[in-house]
C-alpha positions in Angstrom: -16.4 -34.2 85.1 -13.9 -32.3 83.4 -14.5 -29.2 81.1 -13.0 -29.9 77.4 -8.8 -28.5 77.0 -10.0 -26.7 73.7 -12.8 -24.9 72.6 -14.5 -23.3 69.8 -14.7 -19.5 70.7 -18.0 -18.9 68.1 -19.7 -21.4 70.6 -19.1 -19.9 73.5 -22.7 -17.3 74.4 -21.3 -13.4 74.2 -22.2 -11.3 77.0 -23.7 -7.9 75.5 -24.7 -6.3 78.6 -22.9 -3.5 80.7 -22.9 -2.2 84.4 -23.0 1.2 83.0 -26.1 3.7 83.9 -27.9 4.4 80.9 -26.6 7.5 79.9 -23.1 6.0 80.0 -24.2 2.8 78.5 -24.2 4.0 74.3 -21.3 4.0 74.0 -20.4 0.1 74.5 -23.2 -0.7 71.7 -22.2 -3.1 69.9 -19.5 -4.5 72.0 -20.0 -8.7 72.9 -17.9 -10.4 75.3 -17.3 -14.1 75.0 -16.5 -15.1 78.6 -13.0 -18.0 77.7 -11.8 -18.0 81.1 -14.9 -19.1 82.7 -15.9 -21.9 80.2 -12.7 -22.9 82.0 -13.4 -22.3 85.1 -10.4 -19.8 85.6 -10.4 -18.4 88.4 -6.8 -16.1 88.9 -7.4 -14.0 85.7 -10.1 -13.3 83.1 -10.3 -13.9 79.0 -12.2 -12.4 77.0 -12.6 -12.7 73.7 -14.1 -9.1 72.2 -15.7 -8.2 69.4 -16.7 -4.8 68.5 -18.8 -3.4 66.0 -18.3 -0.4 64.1 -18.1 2.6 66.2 -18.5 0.8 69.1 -15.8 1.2 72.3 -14.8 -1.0 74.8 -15.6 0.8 77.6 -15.0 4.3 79.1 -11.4 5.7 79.3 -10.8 4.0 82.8 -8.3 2.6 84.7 -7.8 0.3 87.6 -6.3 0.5 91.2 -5.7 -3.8 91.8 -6.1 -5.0 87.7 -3.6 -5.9 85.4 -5.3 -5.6 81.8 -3.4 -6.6 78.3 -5.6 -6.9 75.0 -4.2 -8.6 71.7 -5.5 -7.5 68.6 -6.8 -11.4 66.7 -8.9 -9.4 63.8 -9.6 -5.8 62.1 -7.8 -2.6 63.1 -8.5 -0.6 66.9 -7.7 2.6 68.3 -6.3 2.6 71.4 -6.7 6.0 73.7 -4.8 6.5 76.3 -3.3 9.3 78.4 -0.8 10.1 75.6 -3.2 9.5 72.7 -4.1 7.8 70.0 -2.4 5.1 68.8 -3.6 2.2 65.9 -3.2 -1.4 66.7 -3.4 -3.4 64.1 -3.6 -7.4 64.1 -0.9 -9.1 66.1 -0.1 -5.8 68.0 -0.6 -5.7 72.1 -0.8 -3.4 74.7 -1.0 -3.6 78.2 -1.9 -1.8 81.4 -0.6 -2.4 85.3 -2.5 -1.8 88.0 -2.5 1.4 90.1 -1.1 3.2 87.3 -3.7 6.2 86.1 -3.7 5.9 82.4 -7.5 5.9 81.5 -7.9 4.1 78.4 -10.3 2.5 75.9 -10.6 0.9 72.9 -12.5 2.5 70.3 -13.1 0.7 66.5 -13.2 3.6 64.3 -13.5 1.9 60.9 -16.7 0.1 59.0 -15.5 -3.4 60.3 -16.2 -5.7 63.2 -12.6 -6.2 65.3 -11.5 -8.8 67.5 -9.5 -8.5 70.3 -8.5 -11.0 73.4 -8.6 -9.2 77.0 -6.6 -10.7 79.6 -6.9 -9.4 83.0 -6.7 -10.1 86.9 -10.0 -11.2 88.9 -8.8 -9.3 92.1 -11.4 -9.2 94.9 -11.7 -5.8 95.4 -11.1 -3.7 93.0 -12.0 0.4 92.2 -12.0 1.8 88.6 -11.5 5.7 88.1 -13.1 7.5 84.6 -11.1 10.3 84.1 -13.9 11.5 81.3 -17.1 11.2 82.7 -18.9 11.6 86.2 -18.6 7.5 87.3 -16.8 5.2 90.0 -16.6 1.4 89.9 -16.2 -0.7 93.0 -16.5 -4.4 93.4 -16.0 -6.4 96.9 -16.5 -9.8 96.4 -19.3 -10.5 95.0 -21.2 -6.9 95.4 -20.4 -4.3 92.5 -21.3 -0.8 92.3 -21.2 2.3 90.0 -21.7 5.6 91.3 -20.9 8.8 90.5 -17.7 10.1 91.9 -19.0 11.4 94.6 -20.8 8.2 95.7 -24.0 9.4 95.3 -26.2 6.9 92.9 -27.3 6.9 89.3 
């Protein structure tokens, strides 16, 4: 049987856990993750729909060597950082990031206000993501992911 061809986003279970160590982990606090794509069943590129609390981030500044990312602001107002700044996005506003290019970036809500964002991004197989701030390394093959320091050695 079929999935539904429109859904409720509010019904859809938000994902509020990270692959972060610990001491990375803080600062994505607040941030809930309501899996689109896979309700579904998507398979060539993720959605997410994003919510972040006050002072929450979306991640680390990162960046990635095989994914495509582009976020749409649907609610509130976000700071984007990137390699040349910061820069407000406001609802309605976009931004997007190719693979293999290294501009770490993040989102961070810097107001008293929950914000809303979608997340669009490729599901490539293997994939590597590089922190330019802080000691950590992402790698996923398949079905196995990792997060290391930089060096490889583990958390």
């Amino acid at each position: 049987m079929s999935k539904p061809a429109k859904l409720d986003p509010k019904s859809v279970t938000p994902r509020t856990a990270t692959v972060y160590p610990p001491e990375f982990a803080g600062a994505v606090k607040g941030r809930e993750k309501r899996a689109l794509g896979d309700f579904f069943g998507l398979t060539q590129y993720g959605v997410n729909l994003t919510t972040l609390a006050p002072g929450a981030w979306s991640s680390h500044r990162h960046w990635h060597e095989n994914e495509d990312e582009f976020i749409f602001v649907v609610e509130g107002e976000i700071t984007l950082i990137d390699e040349a700044g910061e820069h407000l996005l406001k609802p309605g506003m976009c931004a997007g990031f190719k693979a293999g290019v290294a501009n770490g970036h993040h989102l961070a809500n810097n107001t008293k206000s929950p914000v809303s964002y979608l997340e669009i991004g490729t599901r490539a197989a293997v994939e590597r993501a590089y922190y330019p701030d802080v000691d950590m390394f992402f790698e996923k093959d398949g079905a196995k992911t990792i997060v290391t320091r930089r060096n490889g050695s583990p958390f």
